[in-house]
C-alpha positions in Angstrom: -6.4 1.5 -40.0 -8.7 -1.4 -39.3 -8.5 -3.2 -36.3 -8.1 -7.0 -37.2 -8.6 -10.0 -34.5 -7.2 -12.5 -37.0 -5.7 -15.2 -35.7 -6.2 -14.2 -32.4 -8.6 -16.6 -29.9 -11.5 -15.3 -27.8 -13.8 -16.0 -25.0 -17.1 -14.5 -24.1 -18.7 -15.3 -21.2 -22.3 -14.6 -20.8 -22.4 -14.5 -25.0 -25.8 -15.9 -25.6 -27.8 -13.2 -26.0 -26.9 -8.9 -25.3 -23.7 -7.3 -25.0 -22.0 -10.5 -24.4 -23.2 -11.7 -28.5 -22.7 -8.6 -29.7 -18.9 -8.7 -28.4 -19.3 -12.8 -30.0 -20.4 -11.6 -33.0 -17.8 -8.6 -33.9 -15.0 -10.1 -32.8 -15.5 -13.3 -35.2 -16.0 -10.3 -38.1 -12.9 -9.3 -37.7 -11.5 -12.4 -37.6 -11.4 -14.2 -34.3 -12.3 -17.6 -33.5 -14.5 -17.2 -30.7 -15.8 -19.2 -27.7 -19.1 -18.6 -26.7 -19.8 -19.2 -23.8 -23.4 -19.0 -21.4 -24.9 -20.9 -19.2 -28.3 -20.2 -20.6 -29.8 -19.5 -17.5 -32.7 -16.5 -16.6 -31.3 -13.4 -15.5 -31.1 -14.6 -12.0 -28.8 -17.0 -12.4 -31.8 -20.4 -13.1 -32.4 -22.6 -15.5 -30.6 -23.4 -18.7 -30.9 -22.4 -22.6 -29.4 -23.5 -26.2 -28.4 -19.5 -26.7 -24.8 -20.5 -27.3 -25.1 -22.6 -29.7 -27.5 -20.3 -31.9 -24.9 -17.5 -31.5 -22.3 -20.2 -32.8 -25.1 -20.5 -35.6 -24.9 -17.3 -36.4 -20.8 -17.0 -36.5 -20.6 -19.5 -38.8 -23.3 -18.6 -41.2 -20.9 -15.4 -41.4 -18.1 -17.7 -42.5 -16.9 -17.4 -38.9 -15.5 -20.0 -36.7 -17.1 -20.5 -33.2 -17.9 -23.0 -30.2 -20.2 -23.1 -27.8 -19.2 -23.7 -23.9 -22.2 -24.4 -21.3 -19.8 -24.1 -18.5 -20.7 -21.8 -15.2 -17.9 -19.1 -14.5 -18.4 -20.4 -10.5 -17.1 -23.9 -11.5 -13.4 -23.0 -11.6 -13.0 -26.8 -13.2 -15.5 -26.4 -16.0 -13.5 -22.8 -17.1 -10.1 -24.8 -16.9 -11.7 -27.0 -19.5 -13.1 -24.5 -21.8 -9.6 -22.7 -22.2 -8.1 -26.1 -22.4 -11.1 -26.9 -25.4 -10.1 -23.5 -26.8 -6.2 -24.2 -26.6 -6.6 -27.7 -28.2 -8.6 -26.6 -31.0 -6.9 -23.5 -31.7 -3.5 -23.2 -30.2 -4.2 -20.2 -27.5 -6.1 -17.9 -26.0 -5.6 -14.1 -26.3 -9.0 -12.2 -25.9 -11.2 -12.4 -22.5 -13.9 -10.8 -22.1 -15.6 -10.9 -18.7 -19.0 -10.5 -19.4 -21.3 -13.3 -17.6 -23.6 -11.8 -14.3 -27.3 -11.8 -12.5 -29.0 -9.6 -10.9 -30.6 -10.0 -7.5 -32.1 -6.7 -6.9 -33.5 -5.4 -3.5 -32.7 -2.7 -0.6 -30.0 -4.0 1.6 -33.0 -4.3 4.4 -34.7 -6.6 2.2 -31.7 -8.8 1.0 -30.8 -12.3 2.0 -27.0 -13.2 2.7 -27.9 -16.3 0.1 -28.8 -13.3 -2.4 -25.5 -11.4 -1.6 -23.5 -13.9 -1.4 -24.6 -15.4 -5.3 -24.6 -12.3 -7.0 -20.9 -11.5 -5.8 -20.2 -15.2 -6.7 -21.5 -14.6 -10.1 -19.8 -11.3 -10.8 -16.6 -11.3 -9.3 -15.0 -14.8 -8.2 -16.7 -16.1 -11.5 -14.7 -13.1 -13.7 -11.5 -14.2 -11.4 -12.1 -17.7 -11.9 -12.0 -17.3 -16.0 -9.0 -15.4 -16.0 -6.9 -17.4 -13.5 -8.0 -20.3 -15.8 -6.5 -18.0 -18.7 -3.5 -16.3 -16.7 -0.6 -19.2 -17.0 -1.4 -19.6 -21.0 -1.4 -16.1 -21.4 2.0 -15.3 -19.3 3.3 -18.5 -21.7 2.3 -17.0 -25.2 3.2 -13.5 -23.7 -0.3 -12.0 -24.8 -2.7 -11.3 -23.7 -6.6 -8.7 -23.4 -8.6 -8.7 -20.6 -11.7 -7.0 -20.1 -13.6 -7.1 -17.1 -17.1 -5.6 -16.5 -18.2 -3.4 -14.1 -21.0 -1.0 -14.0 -21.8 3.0 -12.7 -24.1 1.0 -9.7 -19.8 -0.3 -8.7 -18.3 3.0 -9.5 -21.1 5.4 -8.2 -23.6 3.5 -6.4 -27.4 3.0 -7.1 -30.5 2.0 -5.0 -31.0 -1.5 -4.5 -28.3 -3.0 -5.9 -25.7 -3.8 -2.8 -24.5 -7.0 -4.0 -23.9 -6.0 -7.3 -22.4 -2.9 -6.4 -19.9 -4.6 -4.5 -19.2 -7.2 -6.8 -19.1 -4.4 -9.8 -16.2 -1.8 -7.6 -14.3 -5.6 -6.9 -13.8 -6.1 -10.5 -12.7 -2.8 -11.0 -10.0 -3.5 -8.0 -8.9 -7.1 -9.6 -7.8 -5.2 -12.5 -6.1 -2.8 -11.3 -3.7 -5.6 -9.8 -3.9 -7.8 -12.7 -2.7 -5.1 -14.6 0.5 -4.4 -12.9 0.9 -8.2 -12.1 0.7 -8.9 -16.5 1.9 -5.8 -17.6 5.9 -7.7 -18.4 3.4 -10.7 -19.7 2.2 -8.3 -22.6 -1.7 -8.8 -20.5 -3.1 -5.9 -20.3 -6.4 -5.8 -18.3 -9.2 -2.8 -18.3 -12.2 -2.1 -17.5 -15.8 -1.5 -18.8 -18.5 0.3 -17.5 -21.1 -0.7 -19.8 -25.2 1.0 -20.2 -27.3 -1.1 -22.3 -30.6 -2.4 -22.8 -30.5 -6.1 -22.7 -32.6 -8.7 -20.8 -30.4 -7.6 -17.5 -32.1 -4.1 -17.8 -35.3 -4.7 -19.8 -37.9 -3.4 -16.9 -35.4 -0.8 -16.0 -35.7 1.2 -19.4 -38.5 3.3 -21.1 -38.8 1.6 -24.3 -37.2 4.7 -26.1 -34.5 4.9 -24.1 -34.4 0.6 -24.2 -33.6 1.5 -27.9 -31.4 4.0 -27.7 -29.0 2.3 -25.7 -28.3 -0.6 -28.1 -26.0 -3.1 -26.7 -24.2 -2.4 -30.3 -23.5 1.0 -29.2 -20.6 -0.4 -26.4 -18.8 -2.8 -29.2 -16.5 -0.1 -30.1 -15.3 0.8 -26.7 -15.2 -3.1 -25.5 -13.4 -4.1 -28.6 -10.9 -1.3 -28.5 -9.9 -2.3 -24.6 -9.2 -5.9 -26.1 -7.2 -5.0 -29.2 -3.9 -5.4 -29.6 -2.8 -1.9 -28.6 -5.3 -1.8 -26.0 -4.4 0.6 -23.2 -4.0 -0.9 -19.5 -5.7 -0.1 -16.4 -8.6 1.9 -17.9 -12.1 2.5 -16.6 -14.0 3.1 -19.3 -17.6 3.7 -19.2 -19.9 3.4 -22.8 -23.8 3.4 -23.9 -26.0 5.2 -26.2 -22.8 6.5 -27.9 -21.3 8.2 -25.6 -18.0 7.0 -24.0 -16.2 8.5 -21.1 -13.0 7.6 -18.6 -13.4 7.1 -15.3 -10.5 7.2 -12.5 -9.8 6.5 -9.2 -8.0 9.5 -7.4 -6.6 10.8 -4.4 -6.4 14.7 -3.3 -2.9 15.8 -1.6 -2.6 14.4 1.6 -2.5 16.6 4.5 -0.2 15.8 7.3 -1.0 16.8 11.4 1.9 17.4 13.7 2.2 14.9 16.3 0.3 17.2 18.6 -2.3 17.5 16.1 -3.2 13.9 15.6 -6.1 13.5 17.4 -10.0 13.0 16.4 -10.4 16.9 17.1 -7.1 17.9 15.3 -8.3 15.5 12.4 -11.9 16.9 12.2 -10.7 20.5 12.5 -8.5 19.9 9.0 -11.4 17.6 7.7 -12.2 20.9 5.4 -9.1 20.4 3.5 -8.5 16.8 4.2 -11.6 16.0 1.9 -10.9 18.9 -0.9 -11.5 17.8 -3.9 -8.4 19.5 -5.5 -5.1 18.5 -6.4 -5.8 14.9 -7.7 -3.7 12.4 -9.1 -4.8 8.8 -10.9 -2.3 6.5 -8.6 -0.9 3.5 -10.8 -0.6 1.4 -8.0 -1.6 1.7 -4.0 2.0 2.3 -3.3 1.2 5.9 -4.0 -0.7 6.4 -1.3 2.4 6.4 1.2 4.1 8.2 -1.2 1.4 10.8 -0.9 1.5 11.0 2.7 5.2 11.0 3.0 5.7 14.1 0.6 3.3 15.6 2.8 5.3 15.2 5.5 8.5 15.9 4.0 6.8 19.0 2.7 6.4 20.0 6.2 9.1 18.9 8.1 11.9 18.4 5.1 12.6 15.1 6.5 11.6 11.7 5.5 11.8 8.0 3.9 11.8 8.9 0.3 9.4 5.9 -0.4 7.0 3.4 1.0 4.8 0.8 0.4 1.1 0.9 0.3 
């Protein structure tokens, strides 16, 4: 079965050029009328560009139908006008996809608060500050796809990429609460863990492997987590062709006796403590007590049946 966007509305920030034009361009094949948006700027965040608009060239030479949005995702105002843009010209919203970011690489030693502070700015108030500006219109129309952007350096780490690493495991977080906070709105929100060579990663890539991991290669995955019977709360990573899930899990917790709960009794059990066995994907940080108090319950046989996280 094909998966159709028609009649459906979408924004891509960050859609002038790499993955975030790719998305542009295969959602308006499939029938979506698509805002492109990009501030134009060089990878760090300066300067400004027309590379909206040619992507809007490009939709509609396709028989597609497009428009171009300069706006910064760190201007909460300026994204509160492109949905309302969107809205007036087509009637809704009902595909976002996060995609707009900078890189300020350097070792933590080396890195100034100004540079920390922007690329977390960029990355993760700028993704929240797009989808708050999409959040009441979507709760209205109940619909709505959100796809946020993170990245391994979030997940798993990576030398010199602090700020973005921190920024990359917060948008990961966001969704998770989005998710349970739009789930009765019809929103579902997920997450993509893209590897790709675009402009972003151009001197990190051999040139073979620079081809090999065609921004193209993560449309399917991207796409999918925006269709209409998009899963929820997924961390899914993509490049090259290969996709995989990511989770965030917890092991069984282990619970001290009263006159164990001390920095020796803790380190003593820390074997076991930090097993990596037993593990559950928890919905929502509620389980975590719930983890704790079965321990307990499974111990002592007493116990609150539930608590909050």
């Amino acid at each position: 079965m094909t998966i159709s966007f028609k009649d459906k509305v979408a924004i891509v920030t960050g859609a002038g050029g790499g993955l975030g034009r790719e998305y542009a361009l295969e959602l308006a094949r499939r029938g979506a009328k698509v805002v492109v948006n990009d501030l134009g700027g060089s990878r760090d965040g300066t300067g400004h560009s027309d590379m909206a608009l040619k992507v809007v060239e490009e939709i509609e030479a396709m028989g597609g139908e497009a428009m171009s949005n300069g706006g910064s995702v760190t201007e909460y105002e300026q994204m509160e006008k492109m949905v309302a843009d969107a809205k007036q010209k087509w009637g809704g919203v009902h595909v976002l996809i996060n995609n707009a970011g900078v890189l300020r690489d350097k070792t933590f030693a080396k890195m100034s608060p100004e540079d920390f502070e922007f690329v977390l700015k960029v990355h993760l108030t700028g993704s929240a500050f797009v989808t708050k500006a999409c959040w009441e219109l979507m709760r209205e129309q109940a619909y709505g796809r959100i796809l946020m952007t993170a990245s391994s350096t979030g997940l798993f780490g990576n030398f010199g990429q602090a700020n973005y690493g921190a920024a990359k495991l917060g948008l990961a977080g966001l969704t998770k609460t989005l998710q349970l906070e739009g789930g009765k709105y019809n929103i579902r929100v997920n997450t993509l863990s893209p590897v790709a060579g675009t402009r972003m990663t151009a001197d990190l890539f051999p040139e073979e492997a620079f081809k090999l991991f065609d921004p193209v290669n993560v449309v399917p995955a991207a796409l999918y987590l925006v269709s209409e019977d998009a899963p929820t709360n997924a961390i899914v990573g993509a490049g090259a062709g290969g996709y995989h899930s990511s989770w965030t899990v917890m092991n069984d917790a282990v619970w001290l006796p009263e006159g164990e709960r001390t920095v020796e009794g803790f380190a003593a059990r820390w074997d076991e403590i930090s097993s990596f066995t037993n593990l559950t994907a928890p919905q929502s940080g509620s389980e975590q007590s719930g983890n704790i108090l079965k321990a307990m319950q499974k111990v002592t046989g007493t116990g609150p049946s539930s608590a909050r996280g």
